[in-house]
C-alpha positions in Angstrom: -14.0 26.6 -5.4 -13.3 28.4 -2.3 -15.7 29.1 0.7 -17.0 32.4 1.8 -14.5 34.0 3.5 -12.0 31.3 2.6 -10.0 32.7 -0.1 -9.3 31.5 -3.2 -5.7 31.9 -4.9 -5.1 33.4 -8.3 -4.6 30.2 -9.8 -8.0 28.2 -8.2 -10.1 31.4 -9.5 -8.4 30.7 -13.2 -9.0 27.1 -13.3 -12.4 27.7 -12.0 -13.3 30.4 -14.4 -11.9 28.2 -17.3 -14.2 25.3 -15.7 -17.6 27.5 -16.5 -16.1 28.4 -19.2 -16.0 24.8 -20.4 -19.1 23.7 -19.0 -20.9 26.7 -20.8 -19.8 25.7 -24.3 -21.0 21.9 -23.7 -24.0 23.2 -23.0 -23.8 24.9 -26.6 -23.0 21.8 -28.3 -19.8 22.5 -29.0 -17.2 20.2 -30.4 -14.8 17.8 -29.2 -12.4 20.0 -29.1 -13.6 22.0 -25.9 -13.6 17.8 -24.2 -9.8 18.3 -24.5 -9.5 21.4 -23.0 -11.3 19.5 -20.0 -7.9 17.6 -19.8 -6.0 20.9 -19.4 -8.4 22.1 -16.4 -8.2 18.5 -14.8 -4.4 18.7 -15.1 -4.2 22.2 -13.3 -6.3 20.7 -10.8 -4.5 17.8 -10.0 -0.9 19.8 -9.8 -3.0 22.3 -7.3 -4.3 19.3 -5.3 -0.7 18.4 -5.2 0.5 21.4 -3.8 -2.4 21.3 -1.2 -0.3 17.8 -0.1 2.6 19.4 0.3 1.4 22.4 1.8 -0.7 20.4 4.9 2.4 18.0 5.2 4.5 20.8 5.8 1.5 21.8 8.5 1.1 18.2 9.9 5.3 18.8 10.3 4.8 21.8 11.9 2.6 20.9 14.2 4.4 17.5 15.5 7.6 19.7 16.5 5.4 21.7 18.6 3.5 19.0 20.4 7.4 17.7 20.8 8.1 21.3 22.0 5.1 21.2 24.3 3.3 18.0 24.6 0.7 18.7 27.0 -0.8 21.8 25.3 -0.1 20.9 21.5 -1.4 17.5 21.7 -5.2 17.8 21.5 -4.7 19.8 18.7 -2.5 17.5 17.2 -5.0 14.8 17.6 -7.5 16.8 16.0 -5.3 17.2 13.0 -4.6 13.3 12.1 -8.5 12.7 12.4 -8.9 15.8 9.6 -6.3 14.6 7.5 -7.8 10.6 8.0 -10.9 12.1 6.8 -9.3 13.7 4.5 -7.4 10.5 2.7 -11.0 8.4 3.0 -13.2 10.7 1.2 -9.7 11.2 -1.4 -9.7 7.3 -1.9 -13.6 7.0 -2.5 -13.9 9.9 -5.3 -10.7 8.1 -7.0 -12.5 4.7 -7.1 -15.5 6.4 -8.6 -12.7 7.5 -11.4 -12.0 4.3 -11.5 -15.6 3.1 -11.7 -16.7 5.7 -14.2 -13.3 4.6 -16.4 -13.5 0.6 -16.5 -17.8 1.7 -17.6 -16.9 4.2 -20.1 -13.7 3.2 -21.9 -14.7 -0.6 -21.2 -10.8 -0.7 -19.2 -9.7 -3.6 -16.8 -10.0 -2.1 -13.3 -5.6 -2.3 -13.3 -5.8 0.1 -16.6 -8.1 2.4 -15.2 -5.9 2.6 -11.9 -3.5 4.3 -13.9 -5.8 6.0 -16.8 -5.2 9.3 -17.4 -8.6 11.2 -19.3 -6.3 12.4 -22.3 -5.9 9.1 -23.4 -9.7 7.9 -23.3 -11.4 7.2 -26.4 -14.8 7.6 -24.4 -14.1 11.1 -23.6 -17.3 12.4 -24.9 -19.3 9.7 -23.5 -22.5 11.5 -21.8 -24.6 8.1 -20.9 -22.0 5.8 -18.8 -21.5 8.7 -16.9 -24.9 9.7 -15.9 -26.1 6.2 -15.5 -23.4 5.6 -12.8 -24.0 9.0 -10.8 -27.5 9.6 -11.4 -29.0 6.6 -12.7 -32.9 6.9 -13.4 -34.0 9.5 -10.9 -35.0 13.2 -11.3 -32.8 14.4 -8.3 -29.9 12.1 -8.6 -31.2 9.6 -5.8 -30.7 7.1 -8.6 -26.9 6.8 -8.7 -24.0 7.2 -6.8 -23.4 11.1 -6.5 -26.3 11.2 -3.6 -23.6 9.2 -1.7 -20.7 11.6 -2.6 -23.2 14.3 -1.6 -24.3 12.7 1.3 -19.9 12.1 2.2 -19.3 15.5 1.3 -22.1 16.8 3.7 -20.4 14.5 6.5 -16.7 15.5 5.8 -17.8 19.4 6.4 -19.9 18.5 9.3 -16.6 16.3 10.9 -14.2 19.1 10.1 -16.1 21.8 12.0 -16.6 19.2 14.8 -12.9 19.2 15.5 -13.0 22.7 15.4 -16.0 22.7 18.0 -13.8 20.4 20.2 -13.9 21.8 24.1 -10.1 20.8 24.0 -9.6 23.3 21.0 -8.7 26.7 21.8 -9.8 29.0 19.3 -10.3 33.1 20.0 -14.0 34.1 19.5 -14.3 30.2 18.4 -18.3 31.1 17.2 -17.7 33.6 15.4 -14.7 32.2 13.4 -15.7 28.8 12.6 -19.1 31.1 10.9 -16.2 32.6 8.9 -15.2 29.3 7.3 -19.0 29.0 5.9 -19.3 25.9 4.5 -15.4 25.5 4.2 -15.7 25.4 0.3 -17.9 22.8 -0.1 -21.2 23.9 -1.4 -23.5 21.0 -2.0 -26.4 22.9 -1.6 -29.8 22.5 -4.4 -31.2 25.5 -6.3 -34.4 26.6 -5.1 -34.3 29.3 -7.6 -34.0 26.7 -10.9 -37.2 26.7 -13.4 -39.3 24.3 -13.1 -38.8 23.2 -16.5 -35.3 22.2 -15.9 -35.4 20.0 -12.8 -31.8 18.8 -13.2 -30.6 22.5 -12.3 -32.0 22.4 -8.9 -30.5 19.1 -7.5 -26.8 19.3 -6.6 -26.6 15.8 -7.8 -28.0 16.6 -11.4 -26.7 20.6 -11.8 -23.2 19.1 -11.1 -23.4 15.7 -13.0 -26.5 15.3 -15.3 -25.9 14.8 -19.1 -22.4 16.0 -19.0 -19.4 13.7 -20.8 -17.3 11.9 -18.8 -14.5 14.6 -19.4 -16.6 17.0 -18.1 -17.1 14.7 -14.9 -13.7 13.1 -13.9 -12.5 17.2 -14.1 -15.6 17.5 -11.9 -14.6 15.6 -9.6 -10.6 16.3 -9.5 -12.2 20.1 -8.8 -13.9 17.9 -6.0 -10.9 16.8 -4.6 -9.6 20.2 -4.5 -12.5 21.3 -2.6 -11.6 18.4 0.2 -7.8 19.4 0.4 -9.0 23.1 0.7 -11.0 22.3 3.4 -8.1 20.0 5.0 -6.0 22.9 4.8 -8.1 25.3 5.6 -8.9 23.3 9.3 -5.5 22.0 10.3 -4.0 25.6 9.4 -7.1 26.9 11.8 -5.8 24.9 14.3 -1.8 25.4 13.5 -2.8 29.0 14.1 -4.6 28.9 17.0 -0.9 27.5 19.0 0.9 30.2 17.5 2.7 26.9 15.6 2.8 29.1 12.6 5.3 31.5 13.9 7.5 28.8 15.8 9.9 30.1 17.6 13.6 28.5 18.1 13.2 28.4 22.1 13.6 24.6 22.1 15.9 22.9 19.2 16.1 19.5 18.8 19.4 18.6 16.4 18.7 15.7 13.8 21.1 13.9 11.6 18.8 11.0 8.6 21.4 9.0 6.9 20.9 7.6 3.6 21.7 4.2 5.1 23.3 3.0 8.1 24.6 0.3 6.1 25.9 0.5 2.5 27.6 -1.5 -0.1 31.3 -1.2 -0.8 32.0 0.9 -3.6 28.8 3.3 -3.0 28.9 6.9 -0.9 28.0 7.5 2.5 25.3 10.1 2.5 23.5 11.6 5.4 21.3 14.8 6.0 21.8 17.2 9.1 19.5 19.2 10.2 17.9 20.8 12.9 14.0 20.3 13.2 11.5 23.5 12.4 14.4 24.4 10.7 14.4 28.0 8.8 15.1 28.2 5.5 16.6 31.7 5.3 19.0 31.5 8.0 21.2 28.8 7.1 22.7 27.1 10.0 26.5 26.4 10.2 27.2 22.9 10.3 30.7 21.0 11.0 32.0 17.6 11.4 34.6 16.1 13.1 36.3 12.2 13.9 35.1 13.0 17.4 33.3 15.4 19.9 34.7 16.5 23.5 31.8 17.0 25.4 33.9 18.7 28.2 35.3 21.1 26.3 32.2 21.3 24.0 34.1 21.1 20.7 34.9 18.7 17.5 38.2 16.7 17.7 40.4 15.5 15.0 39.9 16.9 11.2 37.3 19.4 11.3 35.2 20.0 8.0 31.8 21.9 7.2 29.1 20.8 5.2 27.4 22.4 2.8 24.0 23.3 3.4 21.0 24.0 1.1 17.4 25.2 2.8 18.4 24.6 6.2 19.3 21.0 5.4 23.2 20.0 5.7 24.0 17.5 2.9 26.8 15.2 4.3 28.8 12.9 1.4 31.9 10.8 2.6 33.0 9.3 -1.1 33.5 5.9 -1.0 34.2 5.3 2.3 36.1 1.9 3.2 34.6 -1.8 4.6 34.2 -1.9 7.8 32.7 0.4 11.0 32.8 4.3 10.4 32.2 7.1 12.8 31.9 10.9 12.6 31.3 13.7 14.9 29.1 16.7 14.4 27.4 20.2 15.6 24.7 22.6 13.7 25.3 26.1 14.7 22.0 28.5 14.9 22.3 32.0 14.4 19.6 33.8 17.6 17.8 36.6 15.7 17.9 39.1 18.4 21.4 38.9 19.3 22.9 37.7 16.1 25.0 35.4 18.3 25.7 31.4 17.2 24.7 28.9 19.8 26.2 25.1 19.1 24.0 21.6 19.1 26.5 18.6 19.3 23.9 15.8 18.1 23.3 13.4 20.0 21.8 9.4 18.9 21.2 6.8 21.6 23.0 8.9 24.6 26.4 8.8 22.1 28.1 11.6 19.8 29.3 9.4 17.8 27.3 9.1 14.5 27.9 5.5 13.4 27.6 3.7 10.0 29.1 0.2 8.7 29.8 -0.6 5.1 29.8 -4.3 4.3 30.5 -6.0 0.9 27.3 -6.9 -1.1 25.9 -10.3 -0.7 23.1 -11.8 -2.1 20.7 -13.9 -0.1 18.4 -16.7 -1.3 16.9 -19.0 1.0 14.4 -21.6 0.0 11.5 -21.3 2.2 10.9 -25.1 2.6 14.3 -26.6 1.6 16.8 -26.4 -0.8 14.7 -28.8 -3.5 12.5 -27.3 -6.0 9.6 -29.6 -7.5 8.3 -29.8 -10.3 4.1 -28.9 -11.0 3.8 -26.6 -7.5 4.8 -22.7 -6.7 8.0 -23.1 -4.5 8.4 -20.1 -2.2 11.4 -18.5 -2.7 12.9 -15.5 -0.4 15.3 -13.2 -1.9 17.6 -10.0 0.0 20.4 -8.4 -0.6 21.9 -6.5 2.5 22.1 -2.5 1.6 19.5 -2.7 -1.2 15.0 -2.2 -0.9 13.3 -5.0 -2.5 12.4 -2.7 -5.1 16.1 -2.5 -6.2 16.6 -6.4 -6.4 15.4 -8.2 -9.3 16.2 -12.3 -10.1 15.7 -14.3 -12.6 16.2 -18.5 -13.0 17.4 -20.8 -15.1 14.7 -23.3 -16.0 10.6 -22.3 -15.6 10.0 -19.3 -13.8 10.7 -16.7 -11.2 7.2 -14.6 -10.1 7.4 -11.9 -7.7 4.8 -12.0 -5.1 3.5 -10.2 -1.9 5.4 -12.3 0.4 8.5 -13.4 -1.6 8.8 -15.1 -4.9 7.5 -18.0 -6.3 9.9 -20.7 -8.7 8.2 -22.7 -10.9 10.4 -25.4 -12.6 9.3 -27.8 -15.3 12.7 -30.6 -15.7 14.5 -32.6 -13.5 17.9 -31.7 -12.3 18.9 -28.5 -11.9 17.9 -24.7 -11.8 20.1 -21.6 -10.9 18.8 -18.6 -9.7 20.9 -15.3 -10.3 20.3 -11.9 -8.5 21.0 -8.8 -9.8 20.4 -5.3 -7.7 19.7 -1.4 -9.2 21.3 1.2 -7.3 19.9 4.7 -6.9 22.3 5.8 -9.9 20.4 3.1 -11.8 23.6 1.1 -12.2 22.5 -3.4 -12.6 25.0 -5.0 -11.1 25.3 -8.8 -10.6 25.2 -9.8 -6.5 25.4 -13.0 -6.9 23.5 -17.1 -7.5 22.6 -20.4 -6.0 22.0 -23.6 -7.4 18.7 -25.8 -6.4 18.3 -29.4 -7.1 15.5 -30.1 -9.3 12.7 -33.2 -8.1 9.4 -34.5 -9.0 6.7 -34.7 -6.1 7.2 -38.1 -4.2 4.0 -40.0 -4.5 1.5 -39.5 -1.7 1.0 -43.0 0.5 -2.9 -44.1 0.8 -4.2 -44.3 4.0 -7.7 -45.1 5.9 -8.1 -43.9 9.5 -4.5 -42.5 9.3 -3.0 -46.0 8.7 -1.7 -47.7 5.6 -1.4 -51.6 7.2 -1.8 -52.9 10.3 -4.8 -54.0 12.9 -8.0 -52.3 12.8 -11.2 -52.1 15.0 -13.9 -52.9 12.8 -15.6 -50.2 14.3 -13.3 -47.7 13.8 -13.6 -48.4 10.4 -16.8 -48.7 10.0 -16.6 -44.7 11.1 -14.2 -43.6 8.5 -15.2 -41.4 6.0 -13.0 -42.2 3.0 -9.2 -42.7 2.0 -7.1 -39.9 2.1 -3.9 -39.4 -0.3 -1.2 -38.5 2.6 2.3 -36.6 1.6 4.5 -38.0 4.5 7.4 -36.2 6.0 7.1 -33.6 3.1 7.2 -29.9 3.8 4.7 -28.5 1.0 1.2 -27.9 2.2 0.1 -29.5 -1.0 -3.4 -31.3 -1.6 -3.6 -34.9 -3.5 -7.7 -35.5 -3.9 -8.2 -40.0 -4.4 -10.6 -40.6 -7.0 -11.2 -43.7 -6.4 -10.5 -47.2 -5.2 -11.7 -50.4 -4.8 -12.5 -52.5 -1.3 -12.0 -56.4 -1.9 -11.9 -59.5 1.1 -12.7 -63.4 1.1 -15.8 -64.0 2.9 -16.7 -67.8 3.8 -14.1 -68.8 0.7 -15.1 -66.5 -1.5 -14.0 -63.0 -2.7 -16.1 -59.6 -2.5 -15.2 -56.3 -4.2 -16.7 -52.8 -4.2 -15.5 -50.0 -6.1 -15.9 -46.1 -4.7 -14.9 -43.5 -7.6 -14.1 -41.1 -5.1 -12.5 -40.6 -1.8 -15.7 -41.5 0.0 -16.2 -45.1 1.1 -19.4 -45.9 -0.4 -22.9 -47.8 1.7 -22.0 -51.0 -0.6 -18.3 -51.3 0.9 -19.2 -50.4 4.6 -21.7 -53.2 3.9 -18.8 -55.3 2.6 -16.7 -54.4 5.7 -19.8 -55.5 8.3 -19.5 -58.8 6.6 -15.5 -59.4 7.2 -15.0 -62.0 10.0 -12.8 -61.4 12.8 -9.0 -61.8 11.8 -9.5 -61.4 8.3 -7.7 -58.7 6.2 -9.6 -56.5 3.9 -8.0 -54.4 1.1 -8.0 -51.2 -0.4 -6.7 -51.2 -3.5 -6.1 -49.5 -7.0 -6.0 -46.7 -4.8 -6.4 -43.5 -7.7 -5.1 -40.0 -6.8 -5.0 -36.7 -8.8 -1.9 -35.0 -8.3 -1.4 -31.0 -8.6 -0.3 -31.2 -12.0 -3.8 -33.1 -12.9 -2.0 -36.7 -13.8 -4.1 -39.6 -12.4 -1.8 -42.0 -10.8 -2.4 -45.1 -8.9 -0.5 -45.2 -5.5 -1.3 -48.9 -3.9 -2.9 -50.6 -1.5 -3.9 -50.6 2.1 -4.2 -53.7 3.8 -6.0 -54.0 7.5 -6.7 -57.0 9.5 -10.1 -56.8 11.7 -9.6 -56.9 15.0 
């Protein structure tokens, strides 16, 4: 799993021994048992790729305090990093949309199943033929099917990662020689041009990886995959990390930090906050102290002076229900300098001020029709919903009549009878305690009835050439907020020529040749009509909504 000279830790070389292991006994015929010791490997591999994460985020970390510390000569390299860890995340995403792909084929799952599909559960675990089809398809060398495109991503993901390396702005001692160390940064997609000529699938990479193999076999594969891509992530942004001296950062520059919790909570919660100082240590624990106040003159706390605990480097600050209204504290992180064993203070600072500010307001729900405070009956209704102090994943509501749908943007009511319809909000807090924030009452209506028109008007005098250039009636919603479509199917045109009365009927929204023929024919002065105008509202019911009457001009 590892490249040459880029070593491999004790527990990659035991998954990957238990890997050929594995593969060896399918090979053998053996049965389904050794499928589900696939799922073991695949979940080794997935808690190393996970520590890979954490790992090059504690890099990516690193490296942004010393491009803070010094910007001019950190920043290149910093640069360098975000494109290897973009690169990173794409190839990441495509191989997990292959799982995806090879899950909804295999186990026959809805692509929102196989989001979330974990291989211990598959029935299709030993299923050899949706697999191959997908990644090799018909070909000899895997041409056929979608792992000559992984190959073909991998080969491009090595070759962009060295790039950055190879970078003029990148610094590296003896940079030839050391980027030859990396090799092929542990992704080896290289054929066999020693296999037999009787088994063509074991000189491809395509077919010696993927060929005839069940799809246990292959999403472990390809988790193994992802381990190689992380490795190599790692591998280049702790090349570069090096290469600054980043990895042995030294406390020359420190730059205090406090994160609250929240800046603004709900009465009866805690206040909590976290105070640090950046590229902190976590063996030297700093001393940290707060106070109501801090004398900047004197360069010392005022009022009550406490200390806060502190775990890893990180203070954890907890005022216990603190009361409504504005709050303030004061505080300084004292670092120990490792030479002369001396403590040197860092009053934090935010915004220019030493004051550390928070507010704690009473919670209040808040529900604001997006068009108006009417719901109607047969359309989605846009609803938004927020409760000060609380993410939208904490809130849930919940209505009275119909239903209540959460969607990207908001939520969406749908009511069904007349009157009324209450909708209630209810929040979760991080304790997982519901509590009840409050409701508001809507007033329940049916959707007015649209007003026919031709050439935007409903009555009045008319150009017969202007209408002779219409297209067709139109069903028009007046002064009503909902962007909501009514489609006329069908009316009728009807006026008195030389004492006697014409009609043509349209069953749609278009006028027809017969009625613009009709219309040539209507004298100067006299009225035509456009009646049994029929519309089809949202709901599907066919209603008849009047008549238009124009006089020729």
């Amino acid at each position: 799993m590892g490249a040459t000279n880029c070593p491999e830790t004790p527990r990659q070389k035991m998954i990957g021994m238990m890997y050929l292991m594995l593969t060896c006994m399918l090979a053998l015929n053996v049965s389904k048992e050794i499928l589900d010791a696939f799922i073991v490997v695949n979940k080794g591999l997935e808690a190393t790729n996970e520590v890979f994460t954490q790992k090059n985020a504690y890099m990516y970390s690193a490296l942004e305090a010393a491009k803070a510390n010094d910007p001019k000569k950190v920043t290149p390299y910093y640069e360098a990093a975000l494109k290897a860890k973009q690169y990173s995340e794409e190839l990441d995403t495509y191989i997990k949309e292959l799982k995806i792909e090879l899950f909804m084929a295999a186990d026959g799952k809805t692509r929102e199943e196989a989001e979330g599909a974990d291989i211990k559960n598959l029935a299709a675990k030993d299923n050899v033929d949706k697999p191959h089809h997908i990644l090799i398809g018909e070909s000899i060398d895997g041409s056929g099917g979608k792992s000559r495109e992984l190959k073909n991503k991998l080969n491009k993901y090595r070759e962009d990662l060295i790039a950055l390396l190879n970078n003029p702005q990148i610094d590296i001692p003896e940079k030839p020689k050391e980027i030859e160390k990396l090799g092929d940064l542990g992704i080896n997609t290289a054929d066999n041009p020693d296999a037999s000529p009787d088994k063509p699938f074991e000189k491809y990479w395509e077919t010696n990886t993927f060929a005839e193999i069940p799809l246990a076999a292959v999403i472990t594969m390809l988790t193994q995959i992802q381990n190689q891509v992380k490795n190599a992530e790692a591998t280049v942004v702790n090349k570069l990390l090096s290469s600054i001296g980043a990895s042995d950062f030294k406390f020359d520059t420190i730059a205090p930090r406090v994160v609250p919790k929240s800046n603004n909570i709900v009465a009866g919660d805690n206040y909590e906050a976290e105070l640090f100082i950046a590229a902190f240590s976590t063996t030297d624990k700093p001393k940290i102290f707060v106070g109501s106040g801090y004398d900047s003159t004197k360069g010392e706390l005022t009022g009550t002076i406490d200390s806060v605990p502190v775990e890893r480097g990180v203070g954890k600050y907890l005022i216990q229900n603190p009361g409504i209204g504005a709050h303030s504290y004061s505080a300084i992180i004292q670092v120990k300098n490792p030479v002369t064993n001396e403590y040197k203070t860092y009053p934090i600072k935010v915004g220019g001020s030493y004051s550390l500010d928070y507010m704690v307001a009473k919670p209040q729900a808040v529900i604001s029709p997006t068009k108006m405070n009417v719901l109607y009956i047969g359309v989605p209704n846009p609803i938004d919903i927020s409760v000060s102090g609380f993410r939208a994943d904490q809130i849930s509501a919940n209505i009275s009549q119909g239903s209540l749908s959460k969607g990207a943007t908001g939520y969406i009511a749908q009511v069904k009878t007349m009157g009324k319809a209450t909708i209630s909000v209810s929040v979760k807090d991080d304790n997982g305690k519901v509590r009840p924030m409050g409701s508001m009452e809507f007033r329940v209506k049916r959707v007015p009835d649209p007003v026919p028109k031709v050439a935007n008007m409903k009555s009045g005098s008319i150009p017969k050439s202007l209408l002779l250039s219409q297209m067709g009636v139109k069903a028009d919603l007046e002064n009503f907020d909902f962007d909501l479509k009514f489609d006329v199917v069908g009316f009728t045109v009807s006026a008195t020529i030389k004492g006697f009365e014409e009609s043509k009927t349209s069953n749609s929204s278009r006028i027809t040749p017969e009625q613009l023929a009709l219309i040539q024919k209507i004298p100067t002065g006299q009225s035509v009509y456009f009646s049994d105008v029929k519309c089809k509202r949202p709901d599907g019911v066919i209603s008849n909504i009047g008549t238009i009457k124009l006089k020729i001009q």
